[in-house]
C-alpha positions as CSV (number, residue, x, y, z in Angstrom):
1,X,3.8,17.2,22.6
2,X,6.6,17.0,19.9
3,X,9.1,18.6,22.8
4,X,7.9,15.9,25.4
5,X,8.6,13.0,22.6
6,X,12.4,14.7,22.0
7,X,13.0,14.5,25.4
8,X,11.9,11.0,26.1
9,X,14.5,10.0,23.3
10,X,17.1,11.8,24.7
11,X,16.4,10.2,27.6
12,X,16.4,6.5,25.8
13,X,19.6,6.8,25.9
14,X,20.2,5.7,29.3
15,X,16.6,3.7,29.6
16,X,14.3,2.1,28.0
17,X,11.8,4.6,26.6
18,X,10.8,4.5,23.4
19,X,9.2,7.5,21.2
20,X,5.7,6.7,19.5
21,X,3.7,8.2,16.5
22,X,1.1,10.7,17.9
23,X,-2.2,12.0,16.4
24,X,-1.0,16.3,15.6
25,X,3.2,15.2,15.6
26,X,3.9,18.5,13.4
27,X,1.1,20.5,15.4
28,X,4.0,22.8,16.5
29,X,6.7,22.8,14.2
30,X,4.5,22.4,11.1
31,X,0.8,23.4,11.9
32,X,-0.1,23.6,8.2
33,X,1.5,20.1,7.3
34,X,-1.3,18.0,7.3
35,X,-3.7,20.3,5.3
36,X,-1.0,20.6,2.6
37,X,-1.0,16.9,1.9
38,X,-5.2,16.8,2.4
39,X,-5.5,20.5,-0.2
40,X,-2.9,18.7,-2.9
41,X,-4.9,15.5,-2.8
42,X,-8.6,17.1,-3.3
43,X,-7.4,19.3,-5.6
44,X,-5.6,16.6,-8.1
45,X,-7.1,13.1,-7.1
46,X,-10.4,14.1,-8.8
47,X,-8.8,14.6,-11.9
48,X,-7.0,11.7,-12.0
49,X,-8.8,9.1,-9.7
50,X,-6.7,5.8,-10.1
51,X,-4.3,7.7,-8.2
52,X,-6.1,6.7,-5.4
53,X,-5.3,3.0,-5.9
54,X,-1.8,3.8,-6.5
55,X,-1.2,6.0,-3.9
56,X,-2.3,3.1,-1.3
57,X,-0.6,0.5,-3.3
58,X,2.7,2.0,-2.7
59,X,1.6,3.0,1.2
60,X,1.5,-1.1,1.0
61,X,4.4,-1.5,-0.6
62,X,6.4,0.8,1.6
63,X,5.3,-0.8,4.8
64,X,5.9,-4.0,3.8
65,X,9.3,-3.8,3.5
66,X,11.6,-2.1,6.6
67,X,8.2,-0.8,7.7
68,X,6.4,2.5,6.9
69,X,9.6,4.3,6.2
70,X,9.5,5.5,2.6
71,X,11.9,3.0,1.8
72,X,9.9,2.6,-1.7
73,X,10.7,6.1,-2.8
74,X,14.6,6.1,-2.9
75,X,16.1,5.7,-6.3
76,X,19.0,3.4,-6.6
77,X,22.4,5.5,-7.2
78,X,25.2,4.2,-9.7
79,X,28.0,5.2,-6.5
80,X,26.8,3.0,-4.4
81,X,26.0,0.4,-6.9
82,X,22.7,-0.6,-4.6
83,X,19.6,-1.6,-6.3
84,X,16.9,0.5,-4.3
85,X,13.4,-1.3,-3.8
86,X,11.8,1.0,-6.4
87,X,14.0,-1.2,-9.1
88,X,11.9,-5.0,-8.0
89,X,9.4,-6.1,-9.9
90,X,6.5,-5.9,-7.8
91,X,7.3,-2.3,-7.6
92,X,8.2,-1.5,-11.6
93,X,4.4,-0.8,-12.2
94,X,4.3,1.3,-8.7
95,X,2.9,4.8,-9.8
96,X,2.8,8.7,-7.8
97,X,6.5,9.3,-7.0
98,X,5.8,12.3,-8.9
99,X,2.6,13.0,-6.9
100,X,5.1,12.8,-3.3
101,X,7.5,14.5,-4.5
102,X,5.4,17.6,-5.4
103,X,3.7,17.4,-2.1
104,X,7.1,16.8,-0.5
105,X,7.9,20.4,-1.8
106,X,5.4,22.0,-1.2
107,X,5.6,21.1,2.8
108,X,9.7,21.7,2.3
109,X,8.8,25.2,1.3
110,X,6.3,25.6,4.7
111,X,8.9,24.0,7.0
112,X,11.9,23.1,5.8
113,X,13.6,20.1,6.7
114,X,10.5,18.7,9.4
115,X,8.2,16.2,7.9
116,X,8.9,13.1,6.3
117,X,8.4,11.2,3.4
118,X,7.0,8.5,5.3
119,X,4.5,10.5,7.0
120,X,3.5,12.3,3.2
121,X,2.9,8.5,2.3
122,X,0.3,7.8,4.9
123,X,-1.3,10.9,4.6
124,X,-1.7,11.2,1.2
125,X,-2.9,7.5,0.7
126,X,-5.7,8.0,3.7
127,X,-6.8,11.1,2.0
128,X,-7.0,9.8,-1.6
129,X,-9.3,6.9,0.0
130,X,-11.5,9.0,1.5
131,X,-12.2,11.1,-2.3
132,X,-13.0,7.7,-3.7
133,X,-16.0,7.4,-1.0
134,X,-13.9,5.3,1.0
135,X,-13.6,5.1,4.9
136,X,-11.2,7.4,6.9
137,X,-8.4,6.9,9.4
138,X,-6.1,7.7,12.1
139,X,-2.5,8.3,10.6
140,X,-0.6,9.3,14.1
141,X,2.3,10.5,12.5
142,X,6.3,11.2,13.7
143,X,7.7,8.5,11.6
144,X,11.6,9.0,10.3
145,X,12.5,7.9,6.8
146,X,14.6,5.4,6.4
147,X,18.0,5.1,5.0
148,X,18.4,1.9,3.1
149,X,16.4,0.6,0.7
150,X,17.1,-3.1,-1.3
151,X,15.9,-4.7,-4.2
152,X,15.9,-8.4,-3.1
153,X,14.0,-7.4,0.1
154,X,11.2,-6.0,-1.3
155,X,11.0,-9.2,-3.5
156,X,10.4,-11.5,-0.7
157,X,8.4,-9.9,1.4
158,X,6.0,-7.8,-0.6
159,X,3.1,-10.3,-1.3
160,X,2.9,-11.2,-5.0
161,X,-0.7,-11.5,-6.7
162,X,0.3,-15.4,-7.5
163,X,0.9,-16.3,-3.7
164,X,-1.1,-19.3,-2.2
165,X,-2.9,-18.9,1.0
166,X,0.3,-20.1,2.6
167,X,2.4,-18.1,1.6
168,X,0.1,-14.5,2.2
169,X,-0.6,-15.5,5.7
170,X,3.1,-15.7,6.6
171,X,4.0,-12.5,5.0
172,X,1.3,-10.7,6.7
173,X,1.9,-12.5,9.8
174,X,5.7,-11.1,9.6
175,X,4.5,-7.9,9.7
176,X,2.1,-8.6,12.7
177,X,-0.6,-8.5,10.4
178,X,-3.1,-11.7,10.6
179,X,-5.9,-13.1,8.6
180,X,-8.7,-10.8,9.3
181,X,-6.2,-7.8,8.0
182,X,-5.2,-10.5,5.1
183,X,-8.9,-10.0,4.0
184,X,-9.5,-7.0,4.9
185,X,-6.4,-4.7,3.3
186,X,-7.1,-6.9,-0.3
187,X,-10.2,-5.3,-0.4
188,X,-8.5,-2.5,-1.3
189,X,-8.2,-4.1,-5.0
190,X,-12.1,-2.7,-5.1
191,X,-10.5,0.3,-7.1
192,X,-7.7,0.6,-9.5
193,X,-6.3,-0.9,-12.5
194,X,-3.7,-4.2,-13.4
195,X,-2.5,-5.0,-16.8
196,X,-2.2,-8.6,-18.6
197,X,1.1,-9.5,-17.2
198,X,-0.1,-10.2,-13.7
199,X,-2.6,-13.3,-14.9
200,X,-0.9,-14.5,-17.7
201,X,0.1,-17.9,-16.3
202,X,-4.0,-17.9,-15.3
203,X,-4.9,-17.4,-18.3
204,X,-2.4,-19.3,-20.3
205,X,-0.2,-21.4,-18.7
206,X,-1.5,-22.3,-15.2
207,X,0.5,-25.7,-14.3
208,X,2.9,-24.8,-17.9
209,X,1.1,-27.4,-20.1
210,X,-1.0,-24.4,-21.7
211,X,-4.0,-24.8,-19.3
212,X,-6.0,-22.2,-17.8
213,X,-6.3,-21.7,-13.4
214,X,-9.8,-24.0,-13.1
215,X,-10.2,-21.6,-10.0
216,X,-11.2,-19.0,-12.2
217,X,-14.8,-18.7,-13.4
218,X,-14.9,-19.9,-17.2
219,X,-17.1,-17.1,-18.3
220,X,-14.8,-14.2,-16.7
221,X,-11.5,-16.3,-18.0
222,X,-13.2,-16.0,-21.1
223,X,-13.5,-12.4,-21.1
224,X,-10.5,-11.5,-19.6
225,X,-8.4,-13.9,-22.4
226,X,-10.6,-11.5,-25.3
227,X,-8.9,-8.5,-23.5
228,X,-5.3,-10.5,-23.4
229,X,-4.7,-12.0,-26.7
230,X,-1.2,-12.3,-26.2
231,X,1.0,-13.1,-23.4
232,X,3.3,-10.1,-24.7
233,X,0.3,-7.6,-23.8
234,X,1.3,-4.4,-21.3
235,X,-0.8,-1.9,-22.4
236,X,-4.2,-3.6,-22.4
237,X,-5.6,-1.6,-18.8
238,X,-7.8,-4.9,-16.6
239,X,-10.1,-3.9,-14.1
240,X,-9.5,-5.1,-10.7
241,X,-13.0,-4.6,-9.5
242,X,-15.1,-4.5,-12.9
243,X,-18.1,-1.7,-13.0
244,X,-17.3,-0.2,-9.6
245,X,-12.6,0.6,-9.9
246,X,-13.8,4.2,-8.8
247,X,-15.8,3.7,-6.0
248,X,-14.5,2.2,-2.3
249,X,-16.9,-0.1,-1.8
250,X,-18.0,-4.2,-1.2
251,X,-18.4,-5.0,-4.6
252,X,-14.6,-6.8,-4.8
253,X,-15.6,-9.3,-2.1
254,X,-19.4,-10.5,-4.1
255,X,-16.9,-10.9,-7.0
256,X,-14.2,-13.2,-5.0
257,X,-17.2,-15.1,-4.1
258,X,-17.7,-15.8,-7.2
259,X,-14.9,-16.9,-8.2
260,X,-13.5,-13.0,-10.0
261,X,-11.4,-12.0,-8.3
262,X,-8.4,-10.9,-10.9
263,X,-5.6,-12.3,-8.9
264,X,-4.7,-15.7,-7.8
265,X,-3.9,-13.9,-4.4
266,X,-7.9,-12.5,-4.3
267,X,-8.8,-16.3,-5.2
268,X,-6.8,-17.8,-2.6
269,X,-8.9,-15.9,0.1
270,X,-11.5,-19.1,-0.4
271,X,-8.5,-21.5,0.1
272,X,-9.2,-21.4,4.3
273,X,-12.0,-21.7,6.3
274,X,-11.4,-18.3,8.5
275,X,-11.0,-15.7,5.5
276,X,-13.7,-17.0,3.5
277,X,-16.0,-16.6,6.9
278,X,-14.7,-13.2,6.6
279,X,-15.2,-12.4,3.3
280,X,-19.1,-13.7,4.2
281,X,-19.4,-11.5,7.3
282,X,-18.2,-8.3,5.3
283,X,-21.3,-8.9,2.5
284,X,-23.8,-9.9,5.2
285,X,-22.7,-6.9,7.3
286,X,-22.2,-8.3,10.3
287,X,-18.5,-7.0,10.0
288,X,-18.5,-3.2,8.7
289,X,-16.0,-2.9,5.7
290,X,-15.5,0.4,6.2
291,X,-14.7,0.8,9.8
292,X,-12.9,-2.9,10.2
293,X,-10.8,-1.3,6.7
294,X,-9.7,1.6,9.2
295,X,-8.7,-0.2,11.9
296,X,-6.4,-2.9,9.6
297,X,-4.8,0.3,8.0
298,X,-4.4,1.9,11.2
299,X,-2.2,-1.3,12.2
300,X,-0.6,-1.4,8.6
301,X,0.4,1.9,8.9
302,X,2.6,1.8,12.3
303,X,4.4,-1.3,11.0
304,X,8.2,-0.9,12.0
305,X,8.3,2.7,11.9
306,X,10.8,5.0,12.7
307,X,10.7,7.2,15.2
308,X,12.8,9.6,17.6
309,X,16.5,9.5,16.2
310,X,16.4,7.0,14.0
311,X,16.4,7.5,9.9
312,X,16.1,11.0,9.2
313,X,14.0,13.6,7.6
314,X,15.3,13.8,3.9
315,X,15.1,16.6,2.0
316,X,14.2,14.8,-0.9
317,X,12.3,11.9,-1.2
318,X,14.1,10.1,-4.0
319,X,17.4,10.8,-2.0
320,X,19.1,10.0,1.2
321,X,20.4,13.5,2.4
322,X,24.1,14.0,1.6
């Protein structure tokens, strides 16, 4: 299939045919591929299980910005004076470079030079999911990486956990994304961690005249002010899905509902009519969390890719090949 795909782009050149992502891509040229990624991700994710979170968070990330491209992973270089997407702030508290790059070598060491960083991404994120009892997915894979990678991009488009309703729906809509997805890919904040800088203003300084975001539950502001005495705090590790940050499940959504969720972003979800019916036909099960969460990540993850001759395959993640 990969031989068919290389000749269709050869033949691009002089139509209009276009190569696509395809369930097996590396079934020829890197048979093993795929069970590398899924063997390094059962056999560490257990031990450290808010990987899992991270690992999709920077799956998000990446796509959101140039599309699923491994954009996130280059590190800016002082010769070119560019300030790489890893360097913006919604990225700064991005973990598990470390955790692609090690699975990077191990597949360099299989097949040198034939899977991406992109495609490691989307593996590895699916994978984790699935060891925290979350759903599965199809990751078709044959996407490129990417060769250029700006700070200032990823701050506009990646959405922030402070944007109104407004604002999420047209970054997800620029990415062909639309409500129900909106809805559907923040339940992923039903595992993993956040830290006091992301609700400060909630907690301390809502409209700047020292007030407190009256969307928030009193009770839970209460608790989570306890936990952030200070506005200085970075250490102090916040649940985003109290009691249940280990376990995929529909816990986040009862707790939106109740006006918890940790993020102005997660509270905004009840700021239209269409995502809160949503969030009301995930709990009452008429829409299945798991399955409609594979089907939004299976759109997520095709976002502008790469494909064919475009980008290349680098040899390190971190790096654009010389």
């Amino acid at each position: 299939m990969k031989g068919v795909c290389l000749i269709l782009c050869v033949l691009a050149i002089i139509g209009s045919v276009r190569c696509q992502l395809q369930m097996g891509f590396y079934s020829s040229s890197c048979p093993k591929a795929e069970k590398i990624v899924q063997d390094y991700v059962n056999q560490h994710i257990p031990n450290a299980p808010s990987l899992a979170a991270a690992l999709i968070r920077m799956h998000f990330h990446d796509c959101f910005v140039r599309g699923c491209d491994g954009s996130v992973l280059l590190n800016s270089t002082s010769s070119s004076g560019n300030q790489t997407e890893k360097t913006a702030t919604p990225n700064l508290t991005v973990r598990g470079f470390g955790f692609i790059d090690a699975i990077k070598s191990l597949v360099e060491a299989e097949c040198p030079g034939i899977v991406s960083c992109a495609d490691i991404i989307a593996l590895a994120a699916r994978d984790s999911i699935v060891l925290t009892g979350g759903p599965s997915w199809k990751v078709p894979t044959g996407r490129r990486d990417g060769l250029i990678s700006n700070q200032s991009e990823a701050l506009a488009q990646i959405p922030a956990p402070f944007d109104n309703i407004t604002t999420l729906i047209q970054k997800f809509a620029n990415k062909s994304l639309d409500l129900k997805d909106l809805v559907l890919l923040s339940g992923a904040h039903t595992i993993g961690i956040s830290h006091c800088p992301s609700l400060n203003n909630r907690l301390y300084n809502f409209t700047g005249v020292g007030d407190r975001d009256p969307s928030l539950d009193s009770e839970y502001a209460d608790k989570l002010r306890q936990k952030c005495r200070t506005q200085n705090d970075t250490t102090t590790i916040l649940e985003m899905d109290p009691g249940s940050r280990k376990t995929f499940d529909l816990s986040y959504y009862a707790s939106v509902l109740k006006r918890r969720g940790l993020f102005e972003s997660d509270s905004n979800l009840l700021k239209n009519t269409n995502t809160t019916t949503f969030i009301n036909q995930l709990l009452q099960g008429s829409l299945n969390f798991f399955s409609e969460f594979a089907l939004s990540m299976e759109k997520m993850n095709q976002v502008g890719v790469k494909t064919g001759t475009t980008g290349e395959i680098r040899k390190r993640c971190a790096f654009v090949n010389s």
